[in-house]
PDB file of N, CA, C and O in Angstrom:
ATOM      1  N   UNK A   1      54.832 -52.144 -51.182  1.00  0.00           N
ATOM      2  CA  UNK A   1      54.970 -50.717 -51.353  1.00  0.00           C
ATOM      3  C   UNK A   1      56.335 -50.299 -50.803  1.00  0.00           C
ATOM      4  O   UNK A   1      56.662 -50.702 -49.687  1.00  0.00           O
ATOM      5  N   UNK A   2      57.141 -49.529 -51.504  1.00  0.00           N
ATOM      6  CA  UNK A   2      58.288 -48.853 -51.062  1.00  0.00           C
ATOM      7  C   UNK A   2      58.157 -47.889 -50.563  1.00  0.00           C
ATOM      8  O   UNK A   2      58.750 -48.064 -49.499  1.00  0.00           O
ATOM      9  N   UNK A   3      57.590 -46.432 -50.557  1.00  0.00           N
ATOM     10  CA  UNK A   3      57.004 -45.335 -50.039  1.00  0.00           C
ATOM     11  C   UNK A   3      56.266 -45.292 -50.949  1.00  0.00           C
ATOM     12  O   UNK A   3      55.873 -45.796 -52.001  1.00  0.00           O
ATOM     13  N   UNK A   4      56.105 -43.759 -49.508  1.00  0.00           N
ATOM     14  CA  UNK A   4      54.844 -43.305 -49.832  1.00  0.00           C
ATOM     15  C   UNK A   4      55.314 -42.171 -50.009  1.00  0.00           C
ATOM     16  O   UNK A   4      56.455 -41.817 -49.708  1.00  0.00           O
ATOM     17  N   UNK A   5      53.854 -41.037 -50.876  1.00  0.00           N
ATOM     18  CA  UNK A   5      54.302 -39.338 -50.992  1.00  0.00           C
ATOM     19  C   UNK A   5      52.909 -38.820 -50.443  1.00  0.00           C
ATOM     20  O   UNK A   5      51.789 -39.077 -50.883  1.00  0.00           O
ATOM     21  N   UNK A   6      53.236 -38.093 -49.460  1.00  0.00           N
ATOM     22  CA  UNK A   6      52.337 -37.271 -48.686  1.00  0.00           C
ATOM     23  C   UNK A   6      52.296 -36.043 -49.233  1.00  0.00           C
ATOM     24  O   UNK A   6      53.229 -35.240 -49.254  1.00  0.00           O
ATOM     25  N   UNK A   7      50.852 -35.843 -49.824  1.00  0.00           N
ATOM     26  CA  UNK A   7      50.707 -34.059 -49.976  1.00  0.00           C
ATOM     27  C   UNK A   7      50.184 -33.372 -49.722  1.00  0.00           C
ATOM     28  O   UNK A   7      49.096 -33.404 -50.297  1.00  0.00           O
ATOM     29  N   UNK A   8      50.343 -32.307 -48.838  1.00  0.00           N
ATOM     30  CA  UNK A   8      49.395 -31.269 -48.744  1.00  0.00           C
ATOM     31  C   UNK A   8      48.820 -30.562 -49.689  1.00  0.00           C
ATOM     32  O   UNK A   8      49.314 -30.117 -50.726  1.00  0.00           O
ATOM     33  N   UNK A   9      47.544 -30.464 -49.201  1.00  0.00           N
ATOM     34  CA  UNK A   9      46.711 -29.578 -50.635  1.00  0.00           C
ATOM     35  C   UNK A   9      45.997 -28.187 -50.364  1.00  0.00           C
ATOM     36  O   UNK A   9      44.845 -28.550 -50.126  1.00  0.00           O
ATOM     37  N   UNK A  10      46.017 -26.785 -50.262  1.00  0.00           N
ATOM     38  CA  UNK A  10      45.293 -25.635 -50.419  1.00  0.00           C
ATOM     39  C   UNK A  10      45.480 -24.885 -51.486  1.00  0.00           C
ATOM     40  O   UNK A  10      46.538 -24.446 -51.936  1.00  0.00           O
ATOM     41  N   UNK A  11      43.927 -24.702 -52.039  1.00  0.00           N
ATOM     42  CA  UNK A  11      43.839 -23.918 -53.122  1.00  0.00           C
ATOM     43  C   UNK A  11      45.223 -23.815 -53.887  1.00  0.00           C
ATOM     44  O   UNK A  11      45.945 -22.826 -53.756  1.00  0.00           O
ATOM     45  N   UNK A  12      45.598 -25.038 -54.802  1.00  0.00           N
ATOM     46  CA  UNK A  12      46.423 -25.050 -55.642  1.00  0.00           C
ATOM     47  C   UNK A  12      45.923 -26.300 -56.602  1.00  0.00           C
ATOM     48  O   UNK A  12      46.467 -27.403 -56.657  1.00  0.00           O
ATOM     49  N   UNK A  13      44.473 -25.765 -57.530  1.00  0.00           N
ATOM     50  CA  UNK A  13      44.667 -27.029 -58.504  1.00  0.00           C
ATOM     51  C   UNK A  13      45.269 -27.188 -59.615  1.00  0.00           C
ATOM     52  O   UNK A  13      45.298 -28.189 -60.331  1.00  0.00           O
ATOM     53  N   UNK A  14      45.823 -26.045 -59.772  1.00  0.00           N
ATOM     54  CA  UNK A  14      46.432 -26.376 -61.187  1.00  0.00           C
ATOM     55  C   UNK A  14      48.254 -27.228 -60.609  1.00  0.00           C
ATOM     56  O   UNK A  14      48.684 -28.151 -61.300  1.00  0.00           O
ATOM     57  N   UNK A  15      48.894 -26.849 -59.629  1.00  0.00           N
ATOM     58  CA  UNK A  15      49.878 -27.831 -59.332  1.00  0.00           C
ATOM     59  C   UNK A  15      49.646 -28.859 -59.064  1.00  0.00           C
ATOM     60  O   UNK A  15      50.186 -29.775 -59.683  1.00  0.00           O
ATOM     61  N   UNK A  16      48.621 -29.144 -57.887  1.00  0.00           N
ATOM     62  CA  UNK A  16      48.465 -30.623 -58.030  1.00  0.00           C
ATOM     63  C   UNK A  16      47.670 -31.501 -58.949  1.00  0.00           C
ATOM     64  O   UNK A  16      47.626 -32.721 -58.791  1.00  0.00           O
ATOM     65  N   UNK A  17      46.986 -30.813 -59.997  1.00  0.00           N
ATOM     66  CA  UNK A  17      46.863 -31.536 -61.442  1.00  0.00           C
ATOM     67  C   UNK A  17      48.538 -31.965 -61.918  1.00  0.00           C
ATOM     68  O   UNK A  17      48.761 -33.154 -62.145  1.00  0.00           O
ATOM     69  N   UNK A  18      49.559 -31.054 -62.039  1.00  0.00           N
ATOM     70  CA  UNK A  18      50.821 -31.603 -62.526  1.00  0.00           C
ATOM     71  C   UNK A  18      51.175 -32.484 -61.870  1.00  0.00           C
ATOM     72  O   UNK A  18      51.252 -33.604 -62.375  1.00  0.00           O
ATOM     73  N   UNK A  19      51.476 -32.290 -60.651  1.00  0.00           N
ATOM     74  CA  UNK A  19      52.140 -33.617 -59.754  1.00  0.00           C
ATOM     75  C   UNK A  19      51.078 -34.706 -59.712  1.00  0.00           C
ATOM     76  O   UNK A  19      51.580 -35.743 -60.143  1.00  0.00           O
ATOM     77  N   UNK A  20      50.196 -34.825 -59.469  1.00  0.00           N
ATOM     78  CA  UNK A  20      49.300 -35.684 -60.204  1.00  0.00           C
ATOM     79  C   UNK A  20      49.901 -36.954 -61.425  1.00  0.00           C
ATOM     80  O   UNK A  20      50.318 -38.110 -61.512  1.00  0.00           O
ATOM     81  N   UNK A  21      49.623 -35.923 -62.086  1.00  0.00           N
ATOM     82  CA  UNK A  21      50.225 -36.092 -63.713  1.00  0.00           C
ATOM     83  C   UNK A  21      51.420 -36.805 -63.748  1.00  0.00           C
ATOM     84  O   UNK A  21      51.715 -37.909 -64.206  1.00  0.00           O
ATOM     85  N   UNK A  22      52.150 -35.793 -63.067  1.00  0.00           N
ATOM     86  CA  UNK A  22      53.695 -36.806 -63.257  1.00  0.00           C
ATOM     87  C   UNK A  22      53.894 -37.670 -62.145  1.00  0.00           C
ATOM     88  O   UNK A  22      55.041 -37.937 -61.788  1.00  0.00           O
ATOM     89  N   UNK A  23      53.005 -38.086 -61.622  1.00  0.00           N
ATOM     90  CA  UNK A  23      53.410 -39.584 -60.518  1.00  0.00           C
ATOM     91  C   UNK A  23      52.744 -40.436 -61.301  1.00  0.00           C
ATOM     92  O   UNK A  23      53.351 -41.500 -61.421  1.00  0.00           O
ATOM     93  N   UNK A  24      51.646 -40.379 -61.929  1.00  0.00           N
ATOM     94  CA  UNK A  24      51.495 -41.301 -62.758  1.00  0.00           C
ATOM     95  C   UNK A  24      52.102 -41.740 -63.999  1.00  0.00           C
ATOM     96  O   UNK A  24      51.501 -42.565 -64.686  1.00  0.00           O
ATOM     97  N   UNK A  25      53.443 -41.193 -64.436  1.00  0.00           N
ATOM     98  CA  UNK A  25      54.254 -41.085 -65.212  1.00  0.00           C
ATOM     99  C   UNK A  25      55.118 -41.358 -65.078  1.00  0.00           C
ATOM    100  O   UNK A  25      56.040 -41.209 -65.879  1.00  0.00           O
ATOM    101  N   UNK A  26      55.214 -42.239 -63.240  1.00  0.00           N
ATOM    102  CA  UNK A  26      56.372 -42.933 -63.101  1.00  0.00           C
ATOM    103  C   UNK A  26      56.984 -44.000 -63.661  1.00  0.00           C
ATOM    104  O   UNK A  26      56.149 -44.545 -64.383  1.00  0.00           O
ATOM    105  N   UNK A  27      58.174 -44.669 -63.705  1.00  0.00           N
ATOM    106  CA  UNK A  27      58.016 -45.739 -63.889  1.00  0.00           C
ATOM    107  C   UNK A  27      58.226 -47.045 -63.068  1.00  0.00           C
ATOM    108  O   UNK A  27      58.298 -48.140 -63.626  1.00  0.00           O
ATOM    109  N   UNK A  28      58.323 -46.884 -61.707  1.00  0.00           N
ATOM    110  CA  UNK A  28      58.472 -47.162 -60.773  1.00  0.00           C
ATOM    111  C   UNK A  28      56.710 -47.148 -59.866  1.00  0.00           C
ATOM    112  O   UNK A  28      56.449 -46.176 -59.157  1.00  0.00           O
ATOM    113  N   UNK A  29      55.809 -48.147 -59.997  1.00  0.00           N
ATOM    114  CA  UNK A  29      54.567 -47.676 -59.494  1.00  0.00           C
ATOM    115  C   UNK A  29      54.245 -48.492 -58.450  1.00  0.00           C
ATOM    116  O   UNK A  29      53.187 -49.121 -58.446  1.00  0.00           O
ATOM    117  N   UNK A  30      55.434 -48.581 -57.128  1.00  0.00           N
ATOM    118  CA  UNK A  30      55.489 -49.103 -56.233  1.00  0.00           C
ATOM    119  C   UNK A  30      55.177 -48.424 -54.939  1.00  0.00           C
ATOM    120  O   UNK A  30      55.813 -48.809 -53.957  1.00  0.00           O
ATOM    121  N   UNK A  31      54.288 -47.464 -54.787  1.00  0.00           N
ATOM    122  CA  UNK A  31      54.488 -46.616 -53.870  1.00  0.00           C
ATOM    123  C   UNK A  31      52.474 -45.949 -53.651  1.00  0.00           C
ATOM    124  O   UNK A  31      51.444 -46.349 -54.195  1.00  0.00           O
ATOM    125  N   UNK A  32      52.670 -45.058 -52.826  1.00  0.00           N
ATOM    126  CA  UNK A  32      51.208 -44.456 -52.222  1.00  0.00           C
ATOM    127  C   UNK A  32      51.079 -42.535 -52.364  1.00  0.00           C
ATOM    128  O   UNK A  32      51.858 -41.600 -52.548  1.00  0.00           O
ATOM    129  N   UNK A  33      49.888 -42.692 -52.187  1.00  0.00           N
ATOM    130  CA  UNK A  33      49.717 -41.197 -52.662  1.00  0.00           C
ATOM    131  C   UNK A  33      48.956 -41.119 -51.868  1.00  0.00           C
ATOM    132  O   UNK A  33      47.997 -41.884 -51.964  1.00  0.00           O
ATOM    133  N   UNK A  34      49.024 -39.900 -50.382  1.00  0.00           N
ATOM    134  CA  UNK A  34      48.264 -39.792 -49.127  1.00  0.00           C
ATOM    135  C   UNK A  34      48.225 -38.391 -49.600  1.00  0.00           C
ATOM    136  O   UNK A  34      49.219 -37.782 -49.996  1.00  0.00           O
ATOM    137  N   UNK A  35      46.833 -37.835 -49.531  1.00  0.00           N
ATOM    138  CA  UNK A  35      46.324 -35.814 -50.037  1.00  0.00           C
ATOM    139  C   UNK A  35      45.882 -35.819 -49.069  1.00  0.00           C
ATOM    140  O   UNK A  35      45.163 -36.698 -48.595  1.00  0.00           O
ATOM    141  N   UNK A  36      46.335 -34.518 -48.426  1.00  0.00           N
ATOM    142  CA  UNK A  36      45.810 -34.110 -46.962  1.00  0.00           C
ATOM    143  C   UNK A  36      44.999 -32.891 -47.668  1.00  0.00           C
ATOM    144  O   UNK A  36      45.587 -31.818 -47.798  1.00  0.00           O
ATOM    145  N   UNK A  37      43.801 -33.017 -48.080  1.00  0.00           N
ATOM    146  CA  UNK A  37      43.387 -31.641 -48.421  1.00  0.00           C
ATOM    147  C   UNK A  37      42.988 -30.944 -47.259  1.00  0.00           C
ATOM    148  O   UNK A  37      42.381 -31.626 -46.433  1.00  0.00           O
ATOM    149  N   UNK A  38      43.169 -29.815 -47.005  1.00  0.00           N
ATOM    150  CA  UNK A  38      42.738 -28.694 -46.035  1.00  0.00           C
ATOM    151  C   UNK A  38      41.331 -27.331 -46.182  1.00  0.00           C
ATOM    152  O   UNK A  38      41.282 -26.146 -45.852  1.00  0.00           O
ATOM    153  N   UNK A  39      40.549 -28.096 -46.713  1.00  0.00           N
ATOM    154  CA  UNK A  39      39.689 -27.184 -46.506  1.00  0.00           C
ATOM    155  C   UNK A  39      39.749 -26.640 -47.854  1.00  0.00           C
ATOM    156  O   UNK A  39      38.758 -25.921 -47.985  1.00  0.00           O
ATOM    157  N   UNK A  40      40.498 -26.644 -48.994  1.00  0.00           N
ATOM    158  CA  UNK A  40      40.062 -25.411 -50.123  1.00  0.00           C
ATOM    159  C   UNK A  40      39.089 -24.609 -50.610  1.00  0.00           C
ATOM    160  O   UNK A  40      38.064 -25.236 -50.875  1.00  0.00           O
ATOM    161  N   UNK A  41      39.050 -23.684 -50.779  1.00  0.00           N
ATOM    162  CA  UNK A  41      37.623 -22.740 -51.691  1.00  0.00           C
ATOM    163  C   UNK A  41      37.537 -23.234 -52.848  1.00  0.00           C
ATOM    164  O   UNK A  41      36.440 -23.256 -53.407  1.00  0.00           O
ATOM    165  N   UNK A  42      38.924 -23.851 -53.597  1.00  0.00           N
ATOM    166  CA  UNK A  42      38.909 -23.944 -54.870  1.00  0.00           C
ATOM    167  C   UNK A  42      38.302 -25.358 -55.038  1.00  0.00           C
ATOM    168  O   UNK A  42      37.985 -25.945 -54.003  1.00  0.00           O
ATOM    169  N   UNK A  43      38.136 -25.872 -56.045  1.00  0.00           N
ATOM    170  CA  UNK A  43      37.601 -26.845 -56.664  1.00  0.00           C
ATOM    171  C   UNK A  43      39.178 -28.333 -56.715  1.00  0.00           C
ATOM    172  O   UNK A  43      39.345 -28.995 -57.740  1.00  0.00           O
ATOM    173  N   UNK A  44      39.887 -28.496 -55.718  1.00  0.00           N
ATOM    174  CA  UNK A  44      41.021 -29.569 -55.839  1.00  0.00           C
ATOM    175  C   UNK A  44      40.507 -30.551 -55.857  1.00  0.00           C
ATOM    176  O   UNK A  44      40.691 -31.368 -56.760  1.00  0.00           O
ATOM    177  N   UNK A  45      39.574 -30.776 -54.676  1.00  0.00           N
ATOM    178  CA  UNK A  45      39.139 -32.532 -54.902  1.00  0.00           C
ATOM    179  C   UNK A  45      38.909 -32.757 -55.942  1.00  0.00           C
ATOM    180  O   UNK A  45      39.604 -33.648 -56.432  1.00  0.00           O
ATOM    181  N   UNK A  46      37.838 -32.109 -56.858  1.00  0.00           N
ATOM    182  CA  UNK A  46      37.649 -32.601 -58.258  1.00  0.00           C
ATOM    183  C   UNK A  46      38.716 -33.243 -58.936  1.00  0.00           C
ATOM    184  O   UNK A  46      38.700 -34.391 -59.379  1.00  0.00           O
ATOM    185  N   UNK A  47      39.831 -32.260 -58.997  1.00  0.00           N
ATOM    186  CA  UNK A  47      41.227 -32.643 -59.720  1.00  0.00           C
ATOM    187  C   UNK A  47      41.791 -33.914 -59.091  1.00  0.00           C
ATOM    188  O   UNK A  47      42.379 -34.719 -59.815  1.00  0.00           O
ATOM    189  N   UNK A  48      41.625 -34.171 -57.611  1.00  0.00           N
ATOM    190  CA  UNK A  48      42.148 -35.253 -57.471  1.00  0.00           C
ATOM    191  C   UNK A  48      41.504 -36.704 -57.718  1.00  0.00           C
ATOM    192  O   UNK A  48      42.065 -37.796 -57.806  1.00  0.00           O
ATOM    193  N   UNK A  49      39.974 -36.320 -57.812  1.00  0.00           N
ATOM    194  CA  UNK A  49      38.853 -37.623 -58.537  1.00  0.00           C
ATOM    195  C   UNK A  49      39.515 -38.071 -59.307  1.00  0.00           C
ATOM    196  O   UNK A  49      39.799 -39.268 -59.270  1.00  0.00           O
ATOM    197  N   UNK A  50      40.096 -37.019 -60.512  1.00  0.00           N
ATOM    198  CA  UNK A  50      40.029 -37.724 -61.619  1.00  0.00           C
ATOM    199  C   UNK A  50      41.057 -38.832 -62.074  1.00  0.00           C
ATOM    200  O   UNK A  50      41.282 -39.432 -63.125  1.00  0.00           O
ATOM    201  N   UNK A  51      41.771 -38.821 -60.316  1.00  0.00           N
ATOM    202  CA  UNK A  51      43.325 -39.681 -60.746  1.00  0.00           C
ATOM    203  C   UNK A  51      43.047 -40.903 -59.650  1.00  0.00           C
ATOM    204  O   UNK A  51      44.027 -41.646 -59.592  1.00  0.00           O
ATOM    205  N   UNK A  52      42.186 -41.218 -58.950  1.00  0.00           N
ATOM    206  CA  UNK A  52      41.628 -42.283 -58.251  1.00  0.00           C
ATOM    207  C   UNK A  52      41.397 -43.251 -59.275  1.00  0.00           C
ATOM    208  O   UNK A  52      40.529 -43.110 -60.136  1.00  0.00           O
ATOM    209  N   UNK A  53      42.252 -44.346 -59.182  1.00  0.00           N
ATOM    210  CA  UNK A  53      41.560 -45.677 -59.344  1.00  0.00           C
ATOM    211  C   UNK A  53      42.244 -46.652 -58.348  1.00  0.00           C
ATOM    212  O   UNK A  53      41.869 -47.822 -58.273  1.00  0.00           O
TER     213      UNK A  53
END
């Protein structure tokens, strides 16, 4: 692994659906994806399920 990208997450799923989106659109897929979610009202974890494998 070369880095990593740390993100914070509150009630913002529609951005971190994009950034999401476009890290998996790298082409470089040497690296980590650490989500600090904080508690949201909104529904983020869902969004971030769907990019776990």
């Amino acid at each position: 692994m070369n880095f990593s990208v740390v993100i914070p997450v509150y009630n913002r799923p529609e951005e971190i659906d994009e950034l999401l989106d476009s890290l998996t659109r790298q082409s470089d897929k040497n690296f980590e994806v650490i989500i600090a979610e904080d508690g949201s009202s909104e529904k983020c974890d869902l969004i971030v399920e769907k990019y776990l494998s």
